[in-house]
C-alpha positions in Angstrom: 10.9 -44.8 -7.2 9.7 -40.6 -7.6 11.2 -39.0 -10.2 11.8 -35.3 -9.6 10.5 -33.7 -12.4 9.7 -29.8 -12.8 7.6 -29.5 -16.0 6.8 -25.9 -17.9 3.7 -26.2 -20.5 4.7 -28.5 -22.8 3.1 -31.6 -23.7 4.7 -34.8 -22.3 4.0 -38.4 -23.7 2.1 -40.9 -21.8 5.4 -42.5 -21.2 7.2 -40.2 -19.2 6.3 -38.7 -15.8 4.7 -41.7 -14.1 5.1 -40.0 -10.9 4.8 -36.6 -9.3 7.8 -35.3 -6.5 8.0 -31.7 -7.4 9.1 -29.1 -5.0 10.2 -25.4 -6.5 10.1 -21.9 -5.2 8.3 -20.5 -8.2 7.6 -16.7 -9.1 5.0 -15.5 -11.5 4.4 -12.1 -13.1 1.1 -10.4 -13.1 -1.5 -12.3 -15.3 0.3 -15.3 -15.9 0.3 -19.0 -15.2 2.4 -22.3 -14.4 1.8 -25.4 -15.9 2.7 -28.9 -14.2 1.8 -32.4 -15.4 2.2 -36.0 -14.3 0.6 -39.2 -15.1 -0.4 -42.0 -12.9 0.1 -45.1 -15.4 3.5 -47.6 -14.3 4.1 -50.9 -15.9 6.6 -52.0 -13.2 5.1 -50.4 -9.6 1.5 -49.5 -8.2 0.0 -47.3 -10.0 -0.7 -43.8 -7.9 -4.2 -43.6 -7.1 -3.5 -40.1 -5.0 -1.5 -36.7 -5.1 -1.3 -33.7 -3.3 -0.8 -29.9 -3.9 0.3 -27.3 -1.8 1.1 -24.3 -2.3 3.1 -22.2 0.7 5.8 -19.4 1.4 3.4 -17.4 -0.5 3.6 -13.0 -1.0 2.4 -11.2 -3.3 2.2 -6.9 -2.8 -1.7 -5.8 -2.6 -2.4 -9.8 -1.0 -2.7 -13.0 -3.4 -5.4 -13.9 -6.0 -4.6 -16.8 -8.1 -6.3 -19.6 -9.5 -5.9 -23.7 -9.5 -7.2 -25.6 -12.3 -6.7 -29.5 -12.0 -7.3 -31.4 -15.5 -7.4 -34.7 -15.9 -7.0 -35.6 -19.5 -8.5 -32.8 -20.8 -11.3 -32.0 -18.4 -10.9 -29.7 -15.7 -12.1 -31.6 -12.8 -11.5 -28.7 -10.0 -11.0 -24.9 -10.5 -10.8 -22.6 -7.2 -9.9 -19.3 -7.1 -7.9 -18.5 -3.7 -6.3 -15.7 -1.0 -4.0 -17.4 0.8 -2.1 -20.8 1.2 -3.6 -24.3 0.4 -3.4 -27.8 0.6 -5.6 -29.9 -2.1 -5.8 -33.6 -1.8 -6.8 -35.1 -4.8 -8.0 -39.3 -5.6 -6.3 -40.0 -8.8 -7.6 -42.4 -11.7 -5.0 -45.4 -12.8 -3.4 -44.8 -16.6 -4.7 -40.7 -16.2 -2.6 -37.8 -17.2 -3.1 -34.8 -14.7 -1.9 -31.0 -14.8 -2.1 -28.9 -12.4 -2.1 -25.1 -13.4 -1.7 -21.7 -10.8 -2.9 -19.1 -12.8 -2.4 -15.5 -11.4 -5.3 -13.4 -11.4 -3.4 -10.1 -10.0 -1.2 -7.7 -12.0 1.3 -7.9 -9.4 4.2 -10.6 -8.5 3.0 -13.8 -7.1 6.2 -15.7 -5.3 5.1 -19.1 -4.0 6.5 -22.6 -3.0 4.9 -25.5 -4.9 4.9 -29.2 -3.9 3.3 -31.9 -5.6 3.6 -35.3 -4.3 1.6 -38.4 -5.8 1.2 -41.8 -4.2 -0.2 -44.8 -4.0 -3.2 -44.4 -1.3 -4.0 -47.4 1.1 -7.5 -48.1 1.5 
């Protein structure tokens, strides 16, 4: 079962979050940045080897700059700076914790819609 879960910056146990399903319309002021974390450990289902970020429904005035850092543990294991929309699909270690972080690089507004899903891939 996903929990829906919308997490701010602070630390979570390794016990919590076993599961991304996060969906939020999210705004961000100039120079700032969003925080989300999960982890991919379960005692009692598959773990989830897999999860997805997009980002859509995205303005921002003078165009979009931002930033997406993906840390697993704490190494960042992808950092892309981007324009527009996107869609990441990320593999995902067993028993990892993950955050995802969309840093805005412009002084302006950033409005965006944020989904991150994570799931046990087939192979």
């Amino acid at each position: 079962m996903l929990q829906l879960c919308y997490i701010t910056t602070e630390e979570i146990s390794s016990n919590s979050l076993r599961s991304a399903d996060i969906n939020s319309k999210v705004t961000l002021k100039g120079l700032t940045n969003k925080s989300y974390k999960f982890n991919t450990a379960s005692w009692t289902q598959p773990n989830h080897n897999g999860f997805t970020v997009k980002l859509s429904e995205m303005s921002s005035k003078g165009g979009m700059d931002y930033c997406i850092v993906i840390k697993e543990g704490d190494t960042v294991i992808y950092k892309k700076y981007f324009t527009r929309a996107a869609i990441l699909t990320v593999k995902a270690n067993n028993n990892s914790r993950y955050e995802i972080i969309v840093d805005n690089q412009s002084t302006n507004t950033l409005s965006y819609r944020v989904r991150i899903n994570s799931y046990t891939r087939k192979y």
